[in-house]
N, C-alpha and C positions, 0 to 999 in steps of 0.2 A: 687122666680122665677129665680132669678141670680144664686142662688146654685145650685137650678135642674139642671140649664145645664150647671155647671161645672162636678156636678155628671155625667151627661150625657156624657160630653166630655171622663171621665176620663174612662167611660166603653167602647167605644168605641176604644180609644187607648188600651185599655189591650184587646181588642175583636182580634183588627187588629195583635197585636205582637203574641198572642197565635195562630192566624192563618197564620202567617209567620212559626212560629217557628215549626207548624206540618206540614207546606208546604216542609221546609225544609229537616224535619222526613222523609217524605216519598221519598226524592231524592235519587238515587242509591249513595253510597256513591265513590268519585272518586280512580280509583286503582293506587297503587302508581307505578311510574315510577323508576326499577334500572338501573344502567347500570355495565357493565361486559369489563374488557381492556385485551385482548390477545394478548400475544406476544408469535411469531414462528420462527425460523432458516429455511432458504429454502438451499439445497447447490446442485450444479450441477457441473460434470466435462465434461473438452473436453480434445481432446487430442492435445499438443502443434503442429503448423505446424510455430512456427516462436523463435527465441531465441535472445536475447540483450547478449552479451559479452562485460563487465566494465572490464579495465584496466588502469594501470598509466604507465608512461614511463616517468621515472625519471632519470637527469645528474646532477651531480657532479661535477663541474671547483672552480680553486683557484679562490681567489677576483679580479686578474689582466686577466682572459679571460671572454668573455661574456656568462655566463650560458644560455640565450637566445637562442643562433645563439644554442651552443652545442644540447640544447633538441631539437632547428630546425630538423637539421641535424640526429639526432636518430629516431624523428617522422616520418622522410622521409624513413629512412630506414624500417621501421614498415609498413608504406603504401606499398610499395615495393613488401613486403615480404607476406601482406594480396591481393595483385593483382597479385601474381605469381599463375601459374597454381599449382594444381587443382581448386583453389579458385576463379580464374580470370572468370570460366564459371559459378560463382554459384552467387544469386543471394544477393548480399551483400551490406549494406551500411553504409559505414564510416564517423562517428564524432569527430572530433579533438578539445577539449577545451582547452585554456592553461590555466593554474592553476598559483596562483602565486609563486614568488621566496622567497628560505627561508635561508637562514644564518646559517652556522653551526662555532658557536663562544663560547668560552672559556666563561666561568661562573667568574666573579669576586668572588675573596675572601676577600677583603674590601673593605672600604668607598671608597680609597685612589686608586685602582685598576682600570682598566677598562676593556672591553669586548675585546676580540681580533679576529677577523673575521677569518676562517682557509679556507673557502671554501664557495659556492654559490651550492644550490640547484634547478633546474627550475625543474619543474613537469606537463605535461601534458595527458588530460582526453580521452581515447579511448572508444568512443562506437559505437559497432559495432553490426549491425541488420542484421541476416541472416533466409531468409523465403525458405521453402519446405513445400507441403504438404507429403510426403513419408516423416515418422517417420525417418526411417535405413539413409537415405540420409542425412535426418536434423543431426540425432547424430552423424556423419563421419563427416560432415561440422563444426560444433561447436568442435567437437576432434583437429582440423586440423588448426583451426583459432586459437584456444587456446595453443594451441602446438606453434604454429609460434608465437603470442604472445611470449610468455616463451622465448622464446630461443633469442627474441633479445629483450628481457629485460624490457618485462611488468612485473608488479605482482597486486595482488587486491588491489583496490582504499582504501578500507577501513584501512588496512595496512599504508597506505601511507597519511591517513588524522588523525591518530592518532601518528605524530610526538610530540616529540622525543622517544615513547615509546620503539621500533626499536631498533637495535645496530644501530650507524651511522655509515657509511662506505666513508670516506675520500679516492681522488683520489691517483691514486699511486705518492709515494713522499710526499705528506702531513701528513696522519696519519700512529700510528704504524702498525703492521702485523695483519691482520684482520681474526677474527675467524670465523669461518663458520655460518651461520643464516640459519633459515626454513622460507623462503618467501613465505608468498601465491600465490598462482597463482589467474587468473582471477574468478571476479564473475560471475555465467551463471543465464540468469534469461528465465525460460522459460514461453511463452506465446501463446496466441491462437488470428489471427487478429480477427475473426468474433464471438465473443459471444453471440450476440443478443437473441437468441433463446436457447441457457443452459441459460441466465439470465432470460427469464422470464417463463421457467421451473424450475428455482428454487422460483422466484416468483409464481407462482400458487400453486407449494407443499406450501412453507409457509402459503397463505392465507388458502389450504384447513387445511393444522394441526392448525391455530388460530380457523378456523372458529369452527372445531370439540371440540375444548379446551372452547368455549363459549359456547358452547351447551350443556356440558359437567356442567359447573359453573347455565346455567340455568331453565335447568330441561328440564321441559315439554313445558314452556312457550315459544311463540314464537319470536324472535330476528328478531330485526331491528337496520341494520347497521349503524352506524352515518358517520364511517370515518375508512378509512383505510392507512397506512403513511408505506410505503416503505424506508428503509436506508439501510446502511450496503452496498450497494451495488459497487462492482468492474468497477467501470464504466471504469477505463483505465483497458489495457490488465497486467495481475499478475500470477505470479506462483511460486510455490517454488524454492528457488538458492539453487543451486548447486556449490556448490566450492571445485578445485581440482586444484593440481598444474600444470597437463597435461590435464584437460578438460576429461579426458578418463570416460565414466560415463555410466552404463548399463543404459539397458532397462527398470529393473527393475527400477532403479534407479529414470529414467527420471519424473516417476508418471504421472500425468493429473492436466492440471491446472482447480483450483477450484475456481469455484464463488457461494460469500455467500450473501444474502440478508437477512434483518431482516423484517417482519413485525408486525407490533401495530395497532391490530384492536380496534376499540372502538363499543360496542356496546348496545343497551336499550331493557328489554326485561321486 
């Protein structure tokens, strides 16, 4: 009696799993989930209605005068010259950084030797932001600013932050006869205040070339977006520099500022 109903038992559990296991047989089987990652360049241009003009305005005094007071004194003369008419009715605004002092001194040639100080360099940072909607107007204001620049003794910062690379040019009386140098002139950086609207027209070209590029990867099947991630993008105002020693710079020239965004779709199909 006791083994029949283990027998019993045992057909019962082999009854139940056989009828699991065709329970199972007959479930649709589940379709597998991929996913698909696009990435798109979106790029839109405007046309600049506003320009940054970077300069340095750099003095040269011996050890015994104050380099300080000197570049004062030449920065003043710089403001002066950027609020003289024509420039005084346009609408401009001026940034004065000082920068710091640097030492123009003799290299020891031994242990036993020391440095010798020949002169004092102060150097200070001009930027200057000049806005027009009228293109023709903007490029005469930026020729005129840059010109006046130049002539009392800006040249580009960049120039001027790669010391000693440079000739150095000691004041008269200190060093020998000074050979002529090719100075750059100012940096122009052209910009546009309002992008909002070229950025998220390059935004929507990018997401529509990802979205087509996913479609593209998944045939026939239908896409469901998980996530979409925007970078790349220009959030301050940028544009190509323009560097010339007179600012003098065509039309051609001036281009359209571009902004670029990337996006990274992610998506399951």
């Amino acid at each position: 009696m006791l083994s029949t109903s283990y027998i019993s038992l045992a057909a019962l559990l082999l009854t139940c799993v056989a009828g699991s296991r065709a329970a199972k047989a007959d479930e649709p089987a589940k379709k597998e989930t991929r996913k698909v990652i696009a990435t798109a360049i979106g790029i839109a241009r405007v046309r600049p209605d506003e320009a940054r003009i970077l300069f340095v305005v750099t003095t040269t005094e011996v050890p015994a005068k104050n380099a300080r007071d000197a570049n004062s004194k030449a920065v003043k003369a710089m403001r002066d010259a950027l609020a003289a008419p024509p420039l005084s009715k346009a609408n401009i605004d001026v940034q004065v950084t000082p920068i710091t002092i640097d030492s123009l001194a003799t290299v020891p040639t031994d242990e036993l030797s020391s440095r010798v100080t020949h002169a004092k360099r102060a150097r200070s940072l001009f930027s200057v932001i000049v806005r027009e909607k009228d293109l023709n107007t903007l490029r005469e204001l930026v020729g005129r600013i840059t010109e006046a620049a130049v002539d009392h003794g800006g040249s580009g910062p960049e120039l001027e932050t790669t010391f000693p690379r440079a000739p150095l040019r000691f004041p008269r009386g200190v060093g020998a006869n000074e050979p002529l140098e090719s100075v750059r002139g100012p940096v122009i950086e052209w910009r546009a205040q309002n992008m909002a609207d070229a950025r998220r027209d390059a935004i929507r070209q990018a997401v529509h070339d990802a979205t087509s590029d996913a479609k593209a990867a998944a045939g026939d099947a239908p896409l469901t977006i998980l996530e979409i991630d925007v970078s790349g993008a220009e959030d301050s105002p940028a544009a190509a520099r323009v560097r010339s020693a007179l600012g003098a710079v065509s039309t051609d020239e001036l281009g359209e500022v571009t902004i670029k965004v990337v996006v990274k779709m992610t998506c399951t199909y």
